[in-house]
N, C-alpha and C positions, 0 to 999 in steps of 0.2 A: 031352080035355074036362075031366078031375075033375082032373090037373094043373095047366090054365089056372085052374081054381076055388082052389082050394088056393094057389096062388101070387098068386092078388089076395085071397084072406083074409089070407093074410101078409102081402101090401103094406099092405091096409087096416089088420089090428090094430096094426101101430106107425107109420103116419101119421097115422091120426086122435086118439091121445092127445097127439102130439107138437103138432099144432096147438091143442087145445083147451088142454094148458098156453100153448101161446104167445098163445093169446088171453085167458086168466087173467092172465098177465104185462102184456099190454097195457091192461085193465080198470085194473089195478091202478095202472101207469104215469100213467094219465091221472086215476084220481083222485088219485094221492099231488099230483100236481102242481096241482090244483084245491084241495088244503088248504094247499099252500103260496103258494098265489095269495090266498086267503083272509086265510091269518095276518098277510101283506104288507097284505091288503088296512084289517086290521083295524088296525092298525099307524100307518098311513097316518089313516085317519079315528080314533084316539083319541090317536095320539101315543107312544101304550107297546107293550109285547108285551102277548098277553093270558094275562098272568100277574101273579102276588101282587106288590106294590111288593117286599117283601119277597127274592124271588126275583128280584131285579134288581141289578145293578152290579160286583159280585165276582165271580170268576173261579170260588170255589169254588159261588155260585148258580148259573153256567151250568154248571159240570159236573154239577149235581142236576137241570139242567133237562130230564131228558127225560118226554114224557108218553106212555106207554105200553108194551108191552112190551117185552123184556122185566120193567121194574118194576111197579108198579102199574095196572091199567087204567081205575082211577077218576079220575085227571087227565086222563088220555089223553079220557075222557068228559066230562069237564066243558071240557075246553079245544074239543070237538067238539061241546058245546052250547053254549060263548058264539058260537062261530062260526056257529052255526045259527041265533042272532038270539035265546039264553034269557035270558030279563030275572034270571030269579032267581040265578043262578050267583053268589054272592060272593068272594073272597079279600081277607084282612086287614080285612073290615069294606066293602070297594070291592065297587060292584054293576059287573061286567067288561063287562055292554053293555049299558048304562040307556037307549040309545036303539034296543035291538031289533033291529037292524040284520041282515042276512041276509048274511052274506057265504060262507058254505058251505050246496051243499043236497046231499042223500044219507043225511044220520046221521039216527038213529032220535031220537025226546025225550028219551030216554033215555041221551043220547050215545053209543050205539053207532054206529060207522060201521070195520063191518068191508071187510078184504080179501077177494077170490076165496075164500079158506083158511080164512074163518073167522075169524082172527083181527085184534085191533084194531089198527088203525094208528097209529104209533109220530111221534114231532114232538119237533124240534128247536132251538130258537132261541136268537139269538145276544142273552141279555140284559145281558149285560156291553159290547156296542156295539165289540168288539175286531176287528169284521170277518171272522171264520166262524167256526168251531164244530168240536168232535171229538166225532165219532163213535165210533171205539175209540182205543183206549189206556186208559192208568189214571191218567195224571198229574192229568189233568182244565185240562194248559195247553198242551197239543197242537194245533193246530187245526189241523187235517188235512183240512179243508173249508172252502175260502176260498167258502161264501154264508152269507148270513144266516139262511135257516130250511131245514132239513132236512126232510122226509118217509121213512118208509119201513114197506114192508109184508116183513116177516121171514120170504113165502114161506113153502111149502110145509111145510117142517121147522120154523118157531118160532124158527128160532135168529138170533140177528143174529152175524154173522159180517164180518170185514174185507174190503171192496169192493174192495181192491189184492190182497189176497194170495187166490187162489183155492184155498185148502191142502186141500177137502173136494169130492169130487164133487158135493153136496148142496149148494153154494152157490148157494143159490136167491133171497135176499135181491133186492129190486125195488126201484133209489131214486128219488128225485123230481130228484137232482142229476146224472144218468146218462143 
């Protein structure tokens, strides 16, 4: 009897963390893909990305285009409040969604719209119009992602790591193109 116990405490303690990461991975999955339904969507009804004129055309602006982890997480917030329908959010002088529009719901006012983990969700876009986007590399004219807007929640560890090369046990990375 305390064998049969013993060995379903075993079953139990590494089957049920293993499911509840895999339903953190799935939360995450479905919203990474909701922001990039969004950016499409906003795209769509204003005609630009929703980013600076500025950060648009050149190849060296899309490779500065990323908004959020690992760089700064205050674009990453404002690009997740114009999306949320905030009138006030400006760049270059431009108000990004003068008609309010709701195209993303989940982020705080505050544009926080974290992952499972914690941490803030990371956006990609193709504002040079070159037809995808790089994700790693360093050249910044790789495009190693033939879609137009990326998502990605940088999992468990923080780290964003290459989606081809699995070189770390810990490649936890969750994408929105995957």
């Amino acid at each position: 009897m305390i064998t049969i116990i013993g060995l379903l405490v075993g079953l139990v303690s590494v089957a049920v963390p293993k499911a509840i990461e895999s339903g953190m991975k799935a939360k995450a999955k479905g919203e990474l893909t909701a922001i990039v339904s969004a950016v499409k969507a906003y795209k769509q009804e204003y005609g630009q990305w929703p980013v600076a004129k500025s950060q648009m055309d050149s190849v060296a602006d899309e490779y500065n285009s990323w908004y959020g982890p690992p760089t700064t997480e205050s674009e990453s917030k404002d690009l997740m409040k114009i999306l949320s329908g905030d009138m006030t959010v400006q760049k270059d002088g431009q108000t990004m969604n003068p008609k309010g529009a709701r195209f993303l719901e989940g982020a705080k006012t505050d544009g926080t719209f974290q992952d499972p983990w914690g941490k803030q969700y990371s956006v990609k876009m193709d504002t040079n119009e070159s037809g995808g986007v790089e994700y790693y590399g360093s050249s910044g004219t790789q495009e190693n992602i033939r879609v137009t807007v990326i998502a990605v929640s940088l999992g468990k560890n923080g780290t964003q790591e290459d989606p081809e090369k699995k070189v770390t046990t810990t490649c936890d990375d969750v994408f929105s193109w995957r």
